[in-house]
C-alpha positions as CSV (number, residue, x, y, z in Angstrom):
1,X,73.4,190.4,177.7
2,X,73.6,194.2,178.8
3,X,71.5,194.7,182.3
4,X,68.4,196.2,180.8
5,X,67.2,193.2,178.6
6,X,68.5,190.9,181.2
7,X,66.0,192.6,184.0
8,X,63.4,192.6,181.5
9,X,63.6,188.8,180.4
10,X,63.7,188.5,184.4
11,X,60.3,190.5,184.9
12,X,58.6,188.6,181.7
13,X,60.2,185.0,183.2
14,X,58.2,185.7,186.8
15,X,55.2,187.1,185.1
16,X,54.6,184.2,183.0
17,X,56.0,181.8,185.9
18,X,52.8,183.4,187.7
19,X,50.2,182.9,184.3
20,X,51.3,179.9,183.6
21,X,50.0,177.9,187.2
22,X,46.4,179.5,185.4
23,X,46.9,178.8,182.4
24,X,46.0,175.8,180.3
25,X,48.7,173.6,178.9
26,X,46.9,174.0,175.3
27,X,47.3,177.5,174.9
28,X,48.8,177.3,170.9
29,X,45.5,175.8,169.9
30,X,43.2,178.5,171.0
31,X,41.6,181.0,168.3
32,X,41.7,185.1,167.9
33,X,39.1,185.6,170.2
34,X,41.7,184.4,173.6
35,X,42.5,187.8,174.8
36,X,38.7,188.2,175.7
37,X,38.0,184.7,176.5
38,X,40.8,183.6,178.2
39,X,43.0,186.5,179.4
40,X,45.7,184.4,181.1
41,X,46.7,181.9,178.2
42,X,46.8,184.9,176.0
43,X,49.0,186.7,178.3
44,X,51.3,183.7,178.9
45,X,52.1,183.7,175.0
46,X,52.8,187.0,174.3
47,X,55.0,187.4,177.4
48,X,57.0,184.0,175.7
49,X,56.2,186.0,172.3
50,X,58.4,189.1,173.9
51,X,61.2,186.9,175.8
52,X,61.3,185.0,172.6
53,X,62.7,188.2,170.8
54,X,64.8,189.4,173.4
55,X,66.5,186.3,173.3
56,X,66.7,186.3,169.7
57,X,68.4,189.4,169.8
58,X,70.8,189.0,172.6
59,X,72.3,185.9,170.5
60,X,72.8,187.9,167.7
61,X,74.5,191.1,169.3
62,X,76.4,188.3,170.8
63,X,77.1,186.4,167.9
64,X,78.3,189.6,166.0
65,X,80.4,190.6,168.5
């Protein structure tokens, strides 16, 4: 994993650490409107969302290496 990705998965790793103490353990089943009506659950799934596909990536750069 080169350093940039790895610092990145790092920052999104402690920001969701942080959400996630807020946030609700149900936060798959909530509807379109969660950004507005609950900002933190929202957050927490598009920072796994992001870490998700820099994960995805690293494993196939280092799968095709």
């Amino acid at each position: 994993m080169n350093t940039t990705n790895h610092q990145a998965l790092s920052l999104l790793q402690q920001a969701f650490d942080a959400l996630e103490a807020t946030a609700d353990s149900d936060i798959d089943t909530l509807e379109d409107e969660e950004a507005e009506a609950v900002p933190a659950q929202y957050a927490c799934r598009k920072i796994m969302e992001a870490m998700d596909l820099l994960r995805a990536e690293n494993r196939a750069q280092l799968l095709g290496a």
